[in-house]
C-alpha positions as CSV (number, residue, x, y, z in Angstrom):
1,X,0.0,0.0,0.0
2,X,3.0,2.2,0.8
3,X,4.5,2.0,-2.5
4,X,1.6,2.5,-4.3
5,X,1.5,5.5,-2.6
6,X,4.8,6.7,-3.1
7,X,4.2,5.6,-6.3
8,X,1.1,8.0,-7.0
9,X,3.1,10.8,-5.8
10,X,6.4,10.5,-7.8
11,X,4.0,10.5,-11.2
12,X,1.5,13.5,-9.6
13,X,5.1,15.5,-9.4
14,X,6.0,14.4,-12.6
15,X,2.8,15.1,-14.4
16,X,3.0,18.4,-12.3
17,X,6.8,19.4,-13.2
18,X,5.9,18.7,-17.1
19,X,2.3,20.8,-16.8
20,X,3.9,23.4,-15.1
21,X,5.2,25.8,-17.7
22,X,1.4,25.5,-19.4
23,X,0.2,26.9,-16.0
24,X,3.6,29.2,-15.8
25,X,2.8,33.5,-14.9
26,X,5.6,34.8,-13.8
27,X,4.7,38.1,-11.9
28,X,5.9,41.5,-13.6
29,X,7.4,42.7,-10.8
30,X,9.8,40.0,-10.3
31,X,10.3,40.5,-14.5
32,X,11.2,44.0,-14.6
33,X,10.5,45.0,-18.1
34,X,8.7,43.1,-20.8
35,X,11.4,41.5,-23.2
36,X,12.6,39.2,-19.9
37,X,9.2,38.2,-19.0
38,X,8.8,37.4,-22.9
39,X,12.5,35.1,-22.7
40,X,11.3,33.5,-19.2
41,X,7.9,32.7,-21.1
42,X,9.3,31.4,-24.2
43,X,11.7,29.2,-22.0
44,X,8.7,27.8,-20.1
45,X,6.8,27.1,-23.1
46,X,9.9,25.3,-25.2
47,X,10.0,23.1,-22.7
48,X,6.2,22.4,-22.6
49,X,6.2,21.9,-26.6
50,X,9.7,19.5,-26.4
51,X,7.7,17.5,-23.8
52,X,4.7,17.1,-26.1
53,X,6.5,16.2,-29.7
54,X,9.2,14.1,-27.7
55,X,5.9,12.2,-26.2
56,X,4.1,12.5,-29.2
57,X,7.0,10.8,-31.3
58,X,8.0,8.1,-28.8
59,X,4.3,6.2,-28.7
60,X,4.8,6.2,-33.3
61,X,8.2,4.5,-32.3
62,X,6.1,2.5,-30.1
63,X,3.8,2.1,-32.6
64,X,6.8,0.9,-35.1
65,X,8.4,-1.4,-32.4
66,X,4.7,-3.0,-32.0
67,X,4.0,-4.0,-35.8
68,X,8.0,-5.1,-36.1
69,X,7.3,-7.8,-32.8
70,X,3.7,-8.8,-33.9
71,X,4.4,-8.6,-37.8
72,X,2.5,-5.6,-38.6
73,X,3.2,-3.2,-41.4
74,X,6.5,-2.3,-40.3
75,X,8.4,1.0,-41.8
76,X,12.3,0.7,-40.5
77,X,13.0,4.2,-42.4
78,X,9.9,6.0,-40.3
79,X,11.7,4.5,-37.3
80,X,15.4,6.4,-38.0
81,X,13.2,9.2,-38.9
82,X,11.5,9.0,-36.1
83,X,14.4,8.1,-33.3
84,X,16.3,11.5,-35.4
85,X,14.1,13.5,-34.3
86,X,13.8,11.9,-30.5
87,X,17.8,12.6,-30.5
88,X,17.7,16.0,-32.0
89,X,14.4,16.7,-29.5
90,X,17.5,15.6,-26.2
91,X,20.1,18.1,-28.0
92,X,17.4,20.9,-27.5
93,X,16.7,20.0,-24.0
94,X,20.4,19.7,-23.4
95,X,20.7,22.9,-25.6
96,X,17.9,25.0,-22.6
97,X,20.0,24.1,-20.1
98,X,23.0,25.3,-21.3
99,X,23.9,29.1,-20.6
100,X,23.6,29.2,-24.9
101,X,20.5,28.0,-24.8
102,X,19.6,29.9,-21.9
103,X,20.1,33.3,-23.1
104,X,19.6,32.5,-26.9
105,X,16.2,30.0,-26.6
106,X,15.6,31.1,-30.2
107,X,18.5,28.2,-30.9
108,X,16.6,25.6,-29.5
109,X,13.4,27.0,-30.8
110,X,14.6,26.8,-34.9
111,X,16.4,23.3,-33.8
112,X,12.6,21.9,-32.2
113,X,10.9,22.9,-35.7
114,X,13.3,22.1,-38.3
115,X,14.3,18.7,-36.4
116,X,11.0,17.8,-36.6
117,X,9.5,19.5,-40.4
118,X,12.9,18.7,-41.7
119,X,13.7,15.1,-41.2
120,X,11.4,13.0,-43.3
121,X,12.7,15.7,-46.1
122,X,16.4,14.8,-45.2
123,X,16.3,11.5,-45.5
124,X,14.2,11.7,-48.7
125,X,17.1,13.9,-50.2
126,X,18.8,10.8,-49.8
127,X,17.0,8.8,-51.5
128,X,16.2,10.9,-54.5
129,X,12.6,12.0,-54.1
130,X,11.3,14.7,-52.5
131,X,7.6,14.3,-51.0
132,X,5.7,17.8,-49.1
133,X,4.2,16.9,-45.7
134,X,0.6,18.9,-45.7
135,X,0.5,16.8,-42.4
136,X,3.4,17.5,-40.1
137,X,4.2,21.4,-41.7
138,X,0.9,22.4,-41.1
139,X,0.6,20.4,-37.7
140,X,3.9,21.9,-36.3
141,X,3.3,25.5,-37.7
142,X,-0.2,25.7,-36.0
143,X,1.4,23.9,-32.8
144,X,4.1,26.5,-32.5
145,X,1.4,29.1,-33.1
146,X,-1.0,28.2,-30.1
147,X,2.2,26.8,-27.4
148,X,5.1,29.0,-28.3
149,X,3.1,32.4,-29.6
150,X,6.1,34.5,-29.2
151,X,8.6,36.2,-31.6
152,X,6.3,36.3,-34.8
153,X,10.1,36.9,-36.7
154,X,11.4,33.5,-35.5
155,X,7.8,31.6,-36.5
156,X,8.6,33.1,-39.8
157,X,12.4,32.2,-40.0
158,X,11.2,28.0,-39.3
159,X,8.9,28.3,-41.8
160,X,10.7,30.1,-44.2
161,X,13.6,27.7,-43.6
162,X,11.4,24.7,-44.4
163,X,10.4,26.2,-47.8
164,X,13.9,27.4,-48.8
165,X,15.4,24.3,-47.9
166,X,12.8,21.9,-50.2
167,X,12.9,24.6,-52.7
168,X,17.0,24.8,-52.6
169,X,17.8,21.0,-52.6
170,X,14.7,20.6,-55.4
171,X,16.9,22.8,-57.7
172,X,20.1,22.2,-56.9
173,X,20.0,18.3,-57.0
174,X,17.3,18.1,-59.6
175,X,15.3,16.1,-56.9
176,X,12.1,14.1,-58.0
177,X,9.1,15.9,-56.6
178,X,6.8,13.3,-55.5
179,X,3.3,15.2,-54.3
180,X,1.2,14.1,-51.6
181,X,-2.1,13.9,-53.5
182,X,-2.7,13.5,-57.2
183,X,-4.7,16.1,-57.6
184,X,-2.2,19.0,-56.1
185,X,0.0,21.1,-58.2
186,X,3.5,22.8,-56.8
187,X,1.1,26.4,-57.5
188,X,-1.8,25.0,-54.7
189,X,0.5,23.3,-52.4
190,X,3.0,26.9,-52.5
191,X,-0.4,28.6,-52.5
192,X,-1.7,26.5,-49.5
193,X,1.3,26.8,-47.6
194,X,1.6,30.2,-48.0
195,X,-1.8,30.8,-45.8
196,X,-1.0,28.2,-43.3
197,X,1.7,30.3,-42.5
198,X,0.5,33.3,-43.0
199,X,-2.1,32.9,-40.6
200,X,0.6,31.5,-38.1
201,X,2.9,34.5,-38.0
202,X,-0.3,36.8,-38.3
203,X,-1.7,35.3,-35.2
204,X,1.3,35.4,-33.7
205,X,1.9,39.2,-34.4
206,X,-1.3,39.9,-33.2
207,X,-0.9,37.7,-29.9
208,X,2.2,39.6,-29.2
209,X,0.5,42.6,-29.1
210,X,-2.4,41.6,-27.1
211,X,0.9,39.9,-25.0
212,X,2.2,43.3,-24.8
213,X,-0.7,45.4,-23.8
214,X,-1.7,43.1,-20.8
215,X,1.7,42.8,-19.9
216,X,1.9,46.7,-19.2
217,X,-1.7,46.5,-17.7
218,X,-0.6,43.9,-15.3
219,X,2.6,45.9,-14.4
220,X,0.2,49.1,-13.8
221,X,-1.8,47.0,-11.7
222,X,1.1,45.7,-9.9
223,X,3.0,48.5,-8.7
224,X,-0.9,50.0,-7.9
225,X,-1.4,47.3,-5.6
226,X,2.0,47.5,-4.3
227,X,1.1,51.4,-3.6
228,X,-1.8,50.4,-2.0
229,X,-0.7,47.5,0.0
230,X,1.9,50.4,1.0
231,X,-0.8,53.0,1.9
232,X,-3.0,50.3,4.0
233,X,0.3,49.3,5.9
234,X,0.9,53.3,6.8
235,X,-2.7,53.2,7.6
236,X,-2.1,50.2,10.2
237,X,0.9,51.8,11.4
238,X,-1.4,55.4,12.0
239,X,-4.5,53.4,13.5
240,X,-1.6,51.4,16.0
241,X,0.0,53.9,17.1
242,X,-3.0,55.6,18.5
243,X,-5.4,52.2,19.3
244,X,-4.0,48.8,20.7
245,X,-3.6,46.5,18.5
246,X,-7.2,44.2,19.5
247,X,-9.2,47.2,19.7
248,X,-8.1,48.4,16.4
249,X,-9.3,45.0,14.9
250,X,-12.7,45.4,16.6
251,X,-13.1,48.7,15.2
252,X,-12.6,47.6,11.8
253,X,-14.7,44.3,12.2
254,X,-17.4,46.4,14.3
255,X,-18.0,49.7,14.3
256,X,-20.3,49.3,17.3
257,X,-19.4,51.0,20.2
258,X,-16.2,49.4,22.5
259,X,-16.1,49.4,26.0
260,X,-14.7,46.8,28.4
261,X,-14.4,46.2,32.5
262,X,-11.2,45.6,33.8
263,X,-11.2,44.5,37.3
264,X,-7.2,44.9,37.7
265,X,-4.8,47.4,36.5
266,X,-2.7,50.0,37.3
267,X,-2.6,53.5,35.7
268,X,0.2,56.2,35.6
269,X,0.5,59.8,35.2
270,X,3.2,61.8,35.1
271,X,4.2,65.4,34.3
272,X,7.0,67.6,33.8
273,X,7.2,70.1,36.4
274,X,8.0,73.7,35.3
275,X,7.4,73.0,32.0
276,X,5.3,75.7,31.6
277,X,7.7,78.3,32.8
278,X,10.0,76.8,30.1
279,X,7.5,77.8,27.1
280,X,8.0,81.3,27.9
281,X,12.2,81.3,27.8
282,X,12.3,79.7,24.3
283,X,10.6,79.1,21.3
284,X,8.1,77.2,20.4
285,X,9.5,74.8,18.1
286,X,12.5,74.3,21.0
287,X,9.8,74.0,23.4
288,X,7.8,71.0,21.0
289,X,11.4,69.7,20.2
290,X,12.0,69.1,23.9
291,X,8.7,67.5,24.5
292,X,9.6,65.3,21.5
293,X,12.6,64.0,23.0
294,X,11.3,63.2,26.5
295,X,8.1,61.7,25.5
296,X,9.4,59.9,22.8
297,X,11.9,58.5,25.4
298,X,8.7,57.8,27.7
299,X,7.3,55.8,24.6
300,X,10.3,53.3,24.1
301,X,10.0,52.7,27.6
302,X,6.4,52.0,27.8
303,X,6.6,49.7,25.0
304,X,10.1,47.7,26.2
305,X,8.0,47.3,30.0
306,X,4.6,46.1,27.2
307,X,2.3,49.0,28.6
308,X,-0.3,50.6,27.2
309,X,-0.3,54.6,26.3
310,X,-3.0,56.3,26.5
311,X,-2.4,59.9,26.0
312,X,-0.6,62.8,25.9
313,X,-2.3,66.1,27.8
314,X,0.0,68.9,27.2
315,X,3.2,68.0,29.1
316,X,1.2,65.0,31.0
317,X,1.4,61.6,30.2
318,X,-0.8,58.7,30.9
319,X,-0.1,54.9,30.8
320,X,-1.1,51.6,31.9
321,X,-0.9,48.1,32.6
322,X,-2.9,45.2,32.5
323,X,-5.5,46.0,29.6
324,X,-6.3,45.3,26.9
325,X,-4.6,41.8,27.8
326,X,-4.9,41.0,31.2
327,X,-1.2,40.6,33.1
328,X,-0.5,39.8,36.6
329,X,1.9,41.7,37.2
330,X,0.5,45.1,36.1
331,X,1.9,46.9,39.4
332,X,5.2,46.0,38.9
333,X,5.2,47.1,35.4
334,X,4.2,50.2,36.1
335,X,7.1,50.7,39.1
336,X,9.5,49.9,36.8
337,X,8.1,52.1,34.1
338,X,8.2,55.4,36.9
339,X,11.4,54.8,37.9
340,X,12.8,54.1,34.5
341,X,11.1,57.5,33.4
342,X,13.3,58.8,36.2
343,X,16.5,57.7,35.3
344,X,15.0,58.7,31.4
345,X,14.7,62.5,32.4
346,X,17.9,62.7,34.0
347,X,20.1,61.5,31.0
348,X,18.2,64.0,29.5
349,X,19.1,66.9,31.8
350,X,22.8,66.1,31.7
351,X,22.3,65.7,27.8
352,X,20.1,69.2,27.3
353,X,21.8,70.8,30.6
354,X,17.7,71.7,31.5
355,X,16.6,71.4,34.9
356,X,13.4,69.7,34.9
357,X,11.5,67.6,36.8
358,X,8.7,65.2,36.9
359,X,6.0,64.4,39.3
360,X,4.3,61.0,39.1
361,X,1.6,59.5,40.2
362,X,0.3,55.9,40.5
363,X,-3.0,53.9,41.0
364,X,-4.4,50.1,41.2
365,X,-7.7,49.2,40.6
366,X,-10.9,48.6,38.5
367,X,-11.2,51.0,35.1
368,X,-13.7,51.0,32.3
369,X,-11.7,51.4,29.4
370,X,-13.5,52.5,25.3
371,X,-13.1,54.2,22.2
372,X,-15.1,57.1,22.0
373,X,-15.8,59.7,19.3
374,X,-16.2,59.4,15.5
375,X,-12.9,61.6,14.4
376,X,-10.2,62.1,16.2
377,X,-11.0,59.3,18.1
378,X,-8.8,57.9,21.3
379,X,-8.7,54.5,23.6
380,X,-9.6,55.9,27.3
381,X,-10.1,55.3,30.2
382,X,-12.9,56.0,33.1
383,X,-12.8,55.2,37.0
384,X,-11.9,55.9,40.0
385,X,-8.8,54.4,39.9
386,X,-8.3,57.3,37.0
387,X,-8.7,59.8,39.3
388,X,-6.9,59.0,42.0
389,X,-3.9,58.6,39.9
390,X,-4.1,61.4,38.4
391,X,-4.7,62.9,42.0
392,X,-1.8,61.0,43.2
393,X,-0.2,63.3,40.3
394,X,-1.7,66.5,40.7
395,X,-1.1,66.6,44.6
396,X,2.3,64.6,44.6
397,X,6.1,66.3,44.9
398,X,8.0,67.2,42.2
399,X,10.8,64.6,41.7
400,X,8.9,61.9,43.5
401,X,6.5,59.0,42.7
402,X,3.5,59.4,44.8
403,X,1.3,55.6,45.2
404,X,-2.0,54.9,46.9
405,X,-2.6,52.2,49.6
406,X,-3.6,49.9,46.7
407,X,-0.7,50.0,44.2
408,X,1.8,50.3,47.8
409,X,0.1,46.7,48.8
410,X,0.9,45.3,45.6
411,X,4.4,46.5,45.5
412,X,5.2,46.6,49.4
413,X,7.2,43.2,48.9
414,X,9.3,44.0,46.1
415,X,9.9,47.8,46.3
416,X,11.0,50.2,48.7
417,X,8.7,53.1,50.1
418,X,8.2,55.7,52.1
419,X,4.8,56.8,54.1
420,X,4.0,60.1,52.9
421,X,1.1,60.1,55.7
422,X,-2.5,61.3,55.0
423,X,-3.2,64.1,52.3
424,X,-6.6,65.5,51.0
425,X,-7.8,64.3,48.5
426,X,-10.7,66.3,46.3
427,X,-13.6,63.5,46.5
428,X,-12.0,61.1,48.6
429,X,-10.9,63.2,52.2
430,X,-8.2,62.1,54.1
431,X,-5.5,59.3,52.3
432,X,-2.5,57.4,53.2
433,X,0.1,57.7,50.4
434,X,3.3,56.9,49.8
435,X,6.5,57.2,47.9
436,X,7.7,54.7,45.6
437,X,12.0,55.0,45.9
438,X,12.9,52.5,44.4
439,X,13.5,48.4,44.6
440,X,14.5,46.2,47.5
């Protein structure tokens, strides 16, 4: 059963490695201009027609070998005609694989149609008598027409070579012209092959054309679809860079309102103190320059700790962990994130030689989190655990990272702290906060 099988398979690739040049598109891109997409195509489809007239010729050998063992009507000169043109058929496969053949196919193309138009004509020359074939001319001409329709000039050279070489030897060795049905002349049989292959290289020409016209259609369509596959990845990059990366699917596949319950996360904001006092000592595109370079910074971090950002509010920045996807350790992310922003803004002191600061603020709890809006629209969130970082922000020290009970039970283990004591808070009265300083 197994090699049956394996069996199957071998001639499924073999039926599949001889079909495949029929099937062959090679894509214009990859091509570059139209005469090497023309060679590559003429390659593919030499092959394809050697396959056919080397088949084609070994089942009349076949055929030969079958009425020579079972005493048929045997023809031993059909036979050498016939194994000729098997051999000549090898040269030309031989002849593709060479670097000749591979950059001058034409070779093997002119070597394919005379080897097979020419022999049963050569080895009449021999023998005196010269008979027309209105059978294989007209067979191979309209074959190389409808498999090989490229280079109309080359068409016309095989054919032209066929009727100049009967003509020539005719002539020059007074051959006997024997015709292949009484009732044709040398006028109707020049005057019949003159249409067959007339309406070969015609169709062709024409096909060539029609070869050439889709073939700069398809590029056009090409390097438009490469501009647009361009474009929608810019999009992508746009809508990612303000939505996470599951919301932004949903809002494509639904454009029903999101919102989602977290239970657990922790949210961050931060903001440069005396920031504002700097917009007034330089100029504005210094001022959004500097902003650039510390938020930016704030950014790389976020997304090398996987947080989410939110937004930016002025010089204020929001982040957080532990949504869209869920994570365990949310609290810790966001520690690392604040202190890392720390260490981030004095590098960029010593590298600016500015002076400024930043006051942080932390919060664990439940949020709702959305997208809201039709333009401009952002991924926020709501909840009290919102406000109280951003109170644990607004009412902090510059310089320090101010946490509530919550986010200081989460962290109490791992981190170091220091009890601020109980501050007002607007909404919420008296609170115990603390200081994040750093890791145990």
């Amino acid at each position: 059963m197994k090699q049956k099988f394996v069996g199957k398979t071998w001639l499924e690739t073999r039926v599949r490695n001889i079909l495949t040049p029929l099937l062959w598109t090679q894509s214009v891109s990859s091509a570059g201009d139209y005469e090497t997409w023309r060679h590559n195509f003429m390659q593919n489809r030499l092959r394809l027609g050697l396959w056919i007239a080397f088949t084609s010729f070994l089942t009349f050998t076949g055929l030969e070998v079958r009425n020579f063992l079972f005493k048929g009507q045997f023809n031993s000169t059909w036979v050498v005609t016939q194994v000729s043109v098997e051999l000549s058929l090898l040269v030309c496969f031989a002849l593709l694989r060479s670097p000749l053949g591979k950059k001058y196919p034409g070779l093997a193309f002119l070597i394919f149609s005379w080897s097979v138009t020419l022999s049963p004509q050569i080895r009449g020359t021999f023998s005196g008598v010269l008979e027309p074939s209105i059978l294989v001319w007209p067979l191979m001409f309209f074959g190389q027409a409808t498999l090989m329709p490229v280079h109309w000039r080359l068409h016309l050279i095989s054919q032209l070579g066929v009727l100049v070489y009967c003509a020539g030897t005719t002539a020059a060795l007074n051959l006997q012209v024997k015709m292949p049905a009484p009732w044709m002349t040398p006028a109707v049989l020049y005057l019949y092959m003159f249409w067959i292959c007339f309406i070969c290289v015609l169709s062709v020409y024409l096909y060539e054309r029609v070869q050439r016209a889709e073939f700069n259609a398809r590029q056009e369509l090409e390097l438009a679809y490469e501009k647009l596959k361009a474009e929608q990845e810019r999009s992508e990059r746009l809508l990612l860079n303000v939505l996470p990366e599951s919301i932004a699917i949903r809002l494509k596949q639904d454009h029903q309102t999101i919102a989602e319950s977290f239970t657990d996360v922790t949210v961050l904001f931060a903001d440069i103190v005396g920031f504002t006092e700097l917009s007034s000592q330089i100029s504005p595109p210094e001022l959004v320059e500097l902003l650039n370079q510390i938020f930016s910074a704030f950014d790389q971090l976020a997304e090398d700790h996987g947080l989410e950002k939110i937004k930016t509010i002025g010089d204020a920045y929001m982040v957080v962990a532990g949504l869209p996807l869920p994570r365990k350790d949310h609290a810790q992310a966001i520690a690392n994130m604040a202190l890392d922003m720390q260490r981030e803004l004095a590098k960029f002191n010593t590298r600016t030689g500015q002076s400024c600061r930043i006051r942080i603020g932390i919060s664990t709890g439940p949020v709702v989190a959305g997208v809201i809006g039709i333009k401009k629209f952002i991924y926020d969130l709501w909840g009290d655990t919102v406000n109280m970082a951003s109170r644990m922000e607004s009412q902090g020290i510059a310089g320090c990272i101010q946490v509530t009970h919550s986010t200081y039970d989460c962290l109490k283990d791992r981190y170091q702290f220091e009890e601020r004591g109980s501050i007002h808070v607007k909404g919420k009265g008296e609170m115990k906060t603390y200081f994040l300083i750093g890791k145990k």
